[in-house]
N, CA, C and O atoms as a DFTB+ gen file, in Angstrom:
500 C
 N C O
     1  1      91.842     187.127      20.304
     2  2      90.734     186.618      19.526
     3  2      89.814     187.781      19.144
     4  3      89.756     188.679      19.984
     5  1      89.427     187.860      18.554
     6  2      88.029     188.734      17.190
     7  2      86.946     189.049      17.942
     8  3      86.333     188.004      18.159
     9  1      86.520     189.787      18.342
    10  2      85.153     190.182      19.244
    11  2      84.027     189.603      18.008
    12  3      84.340     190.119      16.935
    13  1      82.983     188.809      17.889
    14  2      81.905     188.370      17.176
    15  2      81.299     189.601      16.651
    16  3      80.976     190.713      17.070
    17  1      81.282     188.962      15.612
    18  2      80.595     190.016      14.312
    19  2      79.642     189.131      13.378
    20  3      80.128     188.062      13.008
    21  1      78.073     189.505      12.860
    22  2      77.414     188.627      12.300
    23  2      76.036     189.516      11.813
    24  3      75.055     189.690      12.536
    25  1      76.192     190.057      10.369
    26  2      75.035     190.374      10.268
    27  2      74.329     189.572       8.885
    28  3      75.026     189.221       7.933
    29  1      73.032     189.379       8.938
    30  2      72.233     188.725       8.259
    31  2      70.816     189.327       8.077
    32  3      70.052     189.889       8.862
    33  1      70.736     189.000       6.716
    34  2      69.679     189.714       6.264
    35  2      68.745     188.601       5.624
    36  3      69.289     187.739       4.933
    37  1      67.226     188.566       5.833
    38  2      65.895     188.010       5.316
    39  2      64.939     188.422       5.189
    40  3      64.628     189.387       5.887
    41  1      64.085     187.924       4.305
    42  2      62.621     188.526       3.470
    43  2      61.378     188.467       3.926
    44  3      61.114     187.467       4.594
    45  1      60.726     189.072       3.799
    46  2      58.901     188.493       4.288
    47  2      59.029     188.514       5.340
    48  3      60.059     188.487       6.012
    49  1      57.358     188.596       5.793
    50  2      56.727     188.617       6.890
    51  2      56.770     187.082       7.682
    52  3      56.496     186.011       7.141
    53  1      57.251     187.306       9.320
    54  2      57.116     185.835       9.788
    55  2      58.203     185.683       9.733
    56  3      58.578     184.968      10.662
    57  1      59.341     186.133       8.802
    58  2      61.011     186.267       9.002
    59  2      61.643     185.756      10.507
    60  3      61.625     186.462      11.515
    61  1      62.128     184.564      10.444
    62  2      62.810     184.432      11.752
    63  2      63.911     184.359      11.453
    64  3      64.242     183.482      10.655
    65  1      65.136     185.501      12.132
    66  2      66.429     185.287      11.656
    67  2      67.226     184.585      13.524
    68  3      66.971     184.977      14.663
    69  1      67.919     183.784      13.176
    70  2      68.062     183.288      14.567
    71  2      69.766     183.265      14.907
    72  3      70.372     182.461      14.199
    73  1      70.451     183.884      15.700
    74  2      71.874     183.876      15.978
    75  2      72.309     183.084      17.353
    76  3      71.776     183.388      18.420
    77  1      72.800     182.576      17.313
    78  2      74.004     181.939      18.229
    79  2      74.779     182.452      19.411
    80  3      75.918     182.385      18.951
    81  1      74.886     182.833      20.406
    82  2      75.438     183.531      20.968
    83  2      77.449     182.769      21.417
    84  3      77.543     181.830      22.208
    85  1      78.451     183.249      20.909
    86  2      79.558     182.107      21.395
    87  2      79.893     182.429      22.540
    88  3      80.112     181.415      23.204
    89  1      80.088     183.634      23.277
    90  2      80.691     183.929      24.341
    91  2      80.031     185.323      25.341
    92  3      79.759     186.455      24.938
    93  1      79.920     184.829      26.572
    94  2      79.276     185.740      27.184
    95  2      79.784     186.859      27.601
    96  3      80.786     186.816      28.315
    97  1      79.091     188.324      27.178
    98  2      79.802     189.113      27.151
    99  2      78.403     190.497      26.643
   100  3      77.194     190.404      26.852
   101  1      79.065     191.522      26.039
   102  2      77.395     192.762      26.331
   103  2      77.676     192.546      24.600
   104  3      78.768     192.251      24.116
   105  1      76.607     192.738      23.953
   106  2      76.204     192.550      22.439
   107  2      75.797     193.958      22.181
   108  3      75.496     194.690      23.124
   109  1      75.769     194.438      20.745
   110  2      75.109     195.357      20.472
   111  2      74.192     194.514      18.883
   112  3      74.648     193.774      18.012
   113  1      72.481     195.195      19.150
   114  2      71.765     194.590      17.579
   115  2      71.338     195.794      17.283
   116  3      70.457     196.416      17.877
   117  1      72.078     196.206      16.179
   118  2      71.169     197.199      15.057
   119  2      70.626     195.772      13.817
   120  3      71.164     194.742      13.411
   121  1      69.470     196.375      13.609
   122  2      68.505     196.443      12.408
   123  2      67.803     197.120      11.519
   124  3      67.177     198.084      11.959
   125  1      67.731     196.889      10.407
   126  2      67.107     197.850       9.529
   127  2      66.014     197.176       8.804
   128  3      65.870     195.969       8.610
   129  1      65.202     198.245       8.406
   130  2      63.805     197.459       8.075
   131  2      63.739     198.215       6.260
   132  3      63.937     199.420       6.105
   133  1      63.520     197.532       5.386
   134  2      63.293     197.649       4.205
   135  2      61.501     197.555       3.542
   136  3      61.217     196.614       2.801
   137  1      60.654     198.390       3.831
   138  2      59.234     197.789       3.128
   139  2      58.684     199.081       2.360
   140  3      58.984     200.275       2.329
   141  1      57.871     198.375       1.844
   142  2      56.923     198.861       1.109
   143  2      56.395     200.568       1.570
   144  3      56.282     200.930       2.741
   145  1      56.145     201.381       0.458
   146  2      54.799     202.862       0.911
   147  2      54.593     202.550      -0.111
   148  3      55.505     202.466      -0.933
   149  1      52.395     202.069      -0.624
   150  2      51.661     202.190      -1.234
   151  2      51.038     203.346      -1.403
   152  3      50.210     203.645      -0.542
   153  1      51.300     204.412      -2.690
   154  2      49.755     205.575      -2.782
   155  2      48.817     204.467      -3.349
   156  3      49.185     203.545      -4.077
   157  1      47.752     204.659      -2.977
   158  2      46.303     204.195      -3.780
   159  2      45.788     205.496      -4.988
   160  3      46.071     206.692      -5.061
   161  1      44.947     204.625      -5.802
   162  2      44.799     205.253      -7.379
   163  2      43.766     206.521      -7.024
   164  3      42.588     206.193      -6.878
   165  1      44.001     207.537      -6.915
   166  2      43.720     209.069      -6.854
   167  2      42.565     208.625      -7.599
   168  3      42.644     207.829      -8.535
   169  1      41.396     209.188      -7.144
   170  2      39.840     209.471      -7.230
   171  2      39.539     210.700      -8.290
   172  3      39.997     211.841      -8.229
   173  1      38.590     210.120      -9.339
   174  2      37.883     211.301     -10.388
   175  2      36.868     212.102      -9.462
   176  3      36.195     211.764      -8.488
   177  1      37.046     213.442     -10.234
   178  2      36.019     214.475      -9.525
   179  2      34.522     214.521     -10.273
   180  3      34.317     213.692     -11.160
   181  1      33.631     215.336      -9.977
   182  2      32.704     215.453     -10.853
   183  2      32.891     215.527     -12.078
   184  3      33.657     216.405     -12.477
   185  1      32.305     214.707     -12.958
   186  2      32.708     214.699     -14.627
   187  2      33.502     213.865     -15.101
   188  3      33.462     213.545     -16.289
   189  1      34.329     213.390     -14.276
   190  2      35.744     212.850     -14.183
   191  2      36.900     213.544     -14.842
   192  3      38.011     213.073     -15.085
   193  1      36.531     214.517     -15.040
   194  2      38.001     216.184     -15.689
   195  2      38.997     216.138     -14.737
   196  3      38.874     215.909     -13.534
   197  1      40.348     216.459     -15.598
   198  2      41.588     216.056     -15.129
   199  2      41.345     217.257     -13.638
   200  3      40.429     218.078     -13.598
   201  1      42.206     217.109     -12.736
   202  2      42.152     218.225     -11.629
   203  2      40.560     218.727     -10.528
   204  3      40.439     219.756      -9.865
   205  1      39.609     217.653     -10.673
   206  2      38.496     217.889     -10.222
   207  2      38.842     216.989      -9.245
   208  3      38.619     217.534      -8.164
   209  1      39.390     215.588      -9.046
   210  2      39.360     214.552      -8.104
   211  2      40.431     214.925      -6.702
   212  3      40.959     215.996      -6.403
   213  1      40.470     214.084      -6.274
   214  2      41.464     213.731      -4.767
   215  2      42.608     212.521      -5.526
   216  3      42.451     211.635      -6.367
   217  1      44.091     213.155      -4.529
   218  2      44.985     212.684      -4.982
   219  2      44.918     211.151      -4.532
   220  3      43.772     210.815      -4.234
   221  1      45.862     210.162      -4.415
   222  2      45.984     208.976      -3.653
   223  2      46.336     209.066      -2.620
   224  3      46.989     210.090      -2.418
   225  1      46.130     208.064      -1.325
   226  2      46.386     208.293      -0.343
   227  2      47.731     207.663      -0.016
   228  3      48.231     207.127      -1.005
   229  1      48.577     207.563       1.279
   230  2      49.844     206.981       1.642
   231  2      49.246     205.893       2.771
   232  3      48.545     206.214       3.731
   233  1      49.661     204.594       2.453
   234  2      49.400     203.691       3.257
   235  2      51.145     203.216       3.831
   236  3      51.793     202.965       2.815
   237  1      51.433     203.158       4.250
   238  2      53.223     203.019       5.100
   239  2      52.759     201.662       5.464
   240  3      51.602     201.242       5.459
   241  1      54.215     200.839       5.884
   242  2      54.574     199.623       6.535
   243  2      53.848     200.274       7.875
   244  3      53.597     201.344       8.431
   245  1      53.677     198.644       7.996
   246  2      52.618     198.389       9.834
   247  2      54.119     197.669      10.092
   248  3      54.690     198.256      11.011
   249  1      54.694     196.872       9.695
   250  2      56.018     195.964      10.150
   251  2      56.048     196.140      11.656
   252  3      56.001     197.258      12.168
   253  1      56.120     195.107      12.299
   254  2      56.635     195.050      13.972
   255  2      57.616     194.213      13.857
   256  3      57.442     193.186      13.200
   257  1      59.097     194.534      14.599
   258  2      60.001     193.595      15.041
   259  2      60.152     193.349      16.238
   260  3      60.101     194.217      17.109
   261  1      60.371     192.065      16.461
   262  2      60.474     191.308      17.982
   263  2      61.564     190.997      18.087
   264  3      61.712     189.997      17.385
   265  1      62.619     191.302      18.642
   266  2      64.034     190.387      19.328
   267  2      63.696     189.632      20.552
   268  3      63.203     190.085      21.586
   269  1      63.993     188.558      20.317
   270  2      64.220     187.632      21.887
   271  2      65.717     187.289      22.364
   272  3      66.846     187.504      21.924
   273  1      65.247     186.746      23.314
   274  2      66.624     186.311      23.971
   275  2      65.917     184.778      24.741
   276  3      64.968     184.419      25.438
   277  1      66.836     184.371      24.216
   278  2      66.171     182.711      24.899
   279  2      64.665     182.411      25.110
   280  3      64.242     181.612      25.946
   281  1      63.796     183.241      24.139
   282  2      62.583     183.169      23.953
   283  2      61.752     184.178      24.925
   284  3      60.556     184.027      25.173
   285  1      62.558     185.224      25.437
   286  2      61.942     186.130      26.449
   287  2      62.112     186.991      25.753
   288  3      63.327     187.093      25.579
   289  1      61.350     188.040      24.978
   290  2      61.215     189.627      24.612
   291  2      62.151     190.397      25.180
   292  3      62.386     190.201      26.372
   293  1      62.888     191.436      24.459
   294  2      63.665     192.221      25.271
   295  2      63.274     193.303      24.345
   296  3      63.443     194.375      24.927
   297  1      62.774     193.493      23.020
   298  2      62.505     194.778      22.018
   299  2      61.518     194.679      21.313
   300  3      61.545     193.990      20.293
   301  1      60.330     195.412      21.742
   302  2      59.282     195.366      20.048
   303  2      59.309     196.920      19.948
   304  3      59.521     197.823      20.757
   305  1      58.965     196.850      18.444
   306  2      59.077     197.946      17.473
   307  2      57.986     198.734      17.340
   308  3      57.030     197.997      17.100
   309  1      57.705     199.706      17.373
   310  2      56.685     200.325      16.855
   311  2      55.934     200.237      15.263
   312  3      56.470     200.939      14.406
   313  1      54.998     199.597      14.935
   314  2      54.037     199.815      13.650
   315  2      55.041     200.396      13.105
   316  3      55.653     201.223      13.780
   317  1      55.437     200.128      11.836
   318  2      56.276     200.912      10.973
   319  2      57.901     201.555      11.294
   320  3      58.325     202.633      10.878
   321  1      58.302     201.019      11.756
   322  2      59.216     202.104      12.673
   323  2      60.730     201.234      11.361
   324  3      60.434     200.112      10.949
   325  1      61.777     201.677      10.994
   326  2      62.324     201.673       9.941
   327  2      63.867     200.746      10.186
   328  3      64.459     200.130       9.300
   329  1      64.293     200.866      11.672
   330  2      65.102     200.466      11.948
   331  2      65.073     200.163      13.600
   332  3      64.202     200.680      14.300
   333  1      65.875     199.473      14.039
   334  2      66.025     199.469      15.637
   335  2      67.359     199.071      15.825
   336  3      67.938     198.235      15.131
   337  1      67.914     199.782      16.929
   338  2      68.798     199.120      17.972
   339  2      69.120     199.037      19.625
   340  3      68.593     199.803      20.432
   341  1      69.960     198.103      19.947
   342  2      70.276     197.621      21.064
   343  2      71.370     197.678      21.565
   344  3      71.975     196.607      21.605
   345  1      71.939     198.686      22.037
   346  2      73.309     199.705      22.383
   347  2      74.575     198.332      23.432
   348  3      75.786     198.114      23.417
   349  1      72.965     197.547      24.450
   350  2      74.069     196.923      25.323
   351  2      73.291     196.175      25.992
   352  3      72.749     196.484      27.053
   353  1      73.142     194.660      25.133
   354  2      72.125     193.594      25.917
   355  2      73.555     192.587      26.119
   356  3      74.550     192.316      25.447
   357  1      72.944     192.191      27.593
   358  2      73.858     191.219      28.253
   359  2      73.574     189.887      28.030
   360  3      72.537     189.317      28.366
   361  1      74.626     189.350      27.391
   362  2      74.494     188.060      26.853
   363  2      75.256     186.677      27.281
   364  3      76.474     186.789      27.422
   365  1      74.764     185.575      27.473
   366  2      75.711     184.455      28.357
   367  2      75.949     183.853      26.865
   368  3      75.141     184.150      25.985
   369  1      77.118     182.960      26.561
   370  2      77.328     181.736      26.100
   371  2      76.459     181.246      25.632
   372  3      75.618     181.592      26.462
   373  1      75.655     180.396      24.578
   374  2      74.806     179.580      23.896
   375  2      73.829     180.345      23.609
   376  3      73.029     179.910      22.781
   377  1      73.590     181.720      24.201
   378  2      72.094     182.031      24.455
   379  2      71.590     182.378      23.051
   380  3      72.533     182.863      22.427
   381  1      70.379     182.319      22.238
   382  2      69.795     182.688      21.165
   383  2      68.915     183.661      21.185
   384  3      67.954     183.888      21.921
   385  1      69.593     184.485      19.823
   386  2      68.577     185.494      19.807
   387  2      67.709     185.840      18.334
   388  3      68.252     186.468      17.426
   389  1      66.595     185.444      18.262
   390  2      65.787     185.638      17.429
   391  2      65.186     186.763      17.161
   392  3      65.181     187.509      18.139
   393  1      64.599     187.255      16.096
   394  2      64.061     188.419      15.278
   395  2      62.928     188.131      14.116
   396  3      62.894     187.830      12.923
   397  1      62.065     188.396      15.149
   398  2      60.756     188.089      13.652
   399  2      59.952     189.184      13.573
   400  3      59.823     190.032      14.456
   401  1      59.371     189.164      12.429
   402  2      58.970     190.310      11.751
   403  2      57.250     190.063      11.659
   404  3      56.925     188.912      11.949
   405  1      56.390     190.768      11.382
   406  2      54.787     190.971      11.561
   407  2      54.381     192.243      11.473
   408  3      54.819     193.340      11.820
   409  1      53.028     191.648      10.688
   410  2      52.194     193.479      10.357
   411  2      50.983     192.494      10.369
   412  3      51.056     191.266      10.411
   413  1      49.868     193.252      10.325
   414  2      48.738     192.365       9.847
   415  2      48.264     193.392       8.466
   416  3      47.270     193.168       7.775
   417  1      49.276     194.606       8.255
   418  2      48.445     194.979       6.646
   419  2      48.936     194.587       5.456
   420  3      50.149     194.409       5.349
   421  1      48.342     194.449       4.704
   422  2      48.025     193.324       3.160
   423  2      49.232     193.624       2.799
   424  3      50.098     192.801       3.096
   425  1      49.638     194.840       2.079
   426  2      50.890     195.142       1.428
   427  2      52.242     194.566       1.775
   428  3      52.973     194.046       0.932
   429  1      52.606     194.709       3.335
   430  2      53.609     193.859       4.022
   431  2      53.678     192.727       3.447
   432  3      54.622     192.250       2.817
   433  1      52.492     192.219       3.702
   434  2      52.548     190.562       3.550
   435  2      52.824     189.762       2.310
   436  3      52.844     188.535       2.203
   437  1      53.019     190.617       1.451
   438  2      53.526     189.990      -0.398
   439  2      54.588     189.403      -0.117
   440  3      55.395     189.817       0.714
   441  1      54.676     188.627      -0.616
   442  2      55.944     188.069      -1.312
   443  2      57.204     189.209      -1.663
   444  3      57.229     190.147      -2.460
   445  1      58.323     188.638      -0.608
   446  2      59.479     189.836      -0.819
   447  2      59.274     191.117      -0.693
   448  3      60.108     191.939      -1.074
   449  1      57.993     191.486      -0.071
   450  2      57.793     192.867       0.263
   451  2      58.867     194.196       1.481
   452  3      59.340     195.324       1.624
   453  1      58.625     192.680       2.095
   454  2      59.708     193.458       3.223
   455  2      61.097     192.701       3.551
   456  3      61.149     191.476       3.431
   457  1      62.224     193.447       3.968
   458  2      63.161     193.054       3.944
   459  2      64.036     193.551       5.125
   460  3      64.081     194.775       5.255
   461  1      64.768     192.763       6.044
   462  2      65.541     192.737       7.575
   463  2      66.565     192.516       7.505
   464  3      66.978     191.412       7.148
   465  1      67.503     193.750       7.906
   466  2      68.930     193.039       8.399
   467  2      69.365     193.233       9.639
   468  3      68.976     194.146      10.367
   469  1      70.063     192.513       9.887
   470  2      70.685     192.158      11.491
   471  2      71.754     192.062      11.250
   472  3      72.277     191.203      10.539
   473  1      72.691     193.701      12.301
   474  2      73.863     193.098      12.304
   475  2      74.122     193.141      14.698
   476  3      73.685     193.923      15.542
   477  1      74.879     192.058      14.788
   478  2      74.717     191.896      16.257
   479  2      76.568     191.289      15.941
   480  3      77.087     190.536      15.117
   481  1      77.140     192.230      17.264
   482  2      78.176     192.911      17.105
   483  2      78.760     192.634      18.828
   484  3      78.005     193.109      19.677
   485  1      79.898     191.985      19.309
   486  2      80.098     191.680      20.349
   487  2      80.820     193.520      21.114
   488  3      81.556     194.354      20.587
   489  1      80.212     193.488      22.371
   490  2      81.057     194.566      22.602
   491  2      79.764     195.710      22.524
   492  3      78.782     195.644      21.785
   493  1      80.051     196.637      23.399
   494  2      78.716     198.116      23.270
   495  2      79.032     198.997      21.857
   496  3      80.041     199.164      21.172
   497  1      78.035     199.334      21.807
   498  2      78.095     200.427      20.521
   499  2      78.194     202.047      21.184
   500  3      78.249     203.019      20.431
């Protein structure tokens, strides 16, 4: 039989992607994180003459990802952090594992701004 293979990908903030576990055995979850870098509109200098002002600044994804396991935490992400994985979580039969996504800055939070995939892969990586 096929060692379980299942990756899935969803949008926005609050994203709950939720998997199934069929058979107990060690899992591996990579994820990748897709969002947003805003510059803001570069500032006039005295006069407002081209080359007198300050450029725009870089505002980056805040994005946090959470994996659970039967509703117990096993991974959060660092503010911004682009991808994550999970080399060798031990997994029983039925057990579920969820992945939701959160920032509290504005840009994240648009519509289709940010974007998650999950692939969770029976067997160590």
């Amino acid at each position: 039989m096929a060692n379980f293979n299942q990756t899935v990908t969803a949008t926005g903030i609050g994203t709950i992607i939720t998997i199934n576990i069929p058979t107990t055995d060690i899992y591996s979850i990579v994820g990748t994180v897709q969002a947003p870098s805003l510059v803001t509109a570069a500032t006039q200098g005295p006069g407002g003459g081209a080359g007198t002002g300050t450029g725009g600044s870089q505002s980056n994804s805040q994005i946090v990802v959470t994996v659970k396991q039967n509703g117990t935490t096993k991974y959060t992400s660092a503010a911004g952090d682009r991808g994550f994985a999970l080399p060798a979580l031990s997994c029983s039969a039925a057990d579920v594992l969820t992945i939701v996504t959160s920032s509290s800055l504005a840009q994240d939070n648009q519509p289709q701004a940010i974007q998650v995939t999950v692939a969770v892969s029976e067997g160590q990586v």
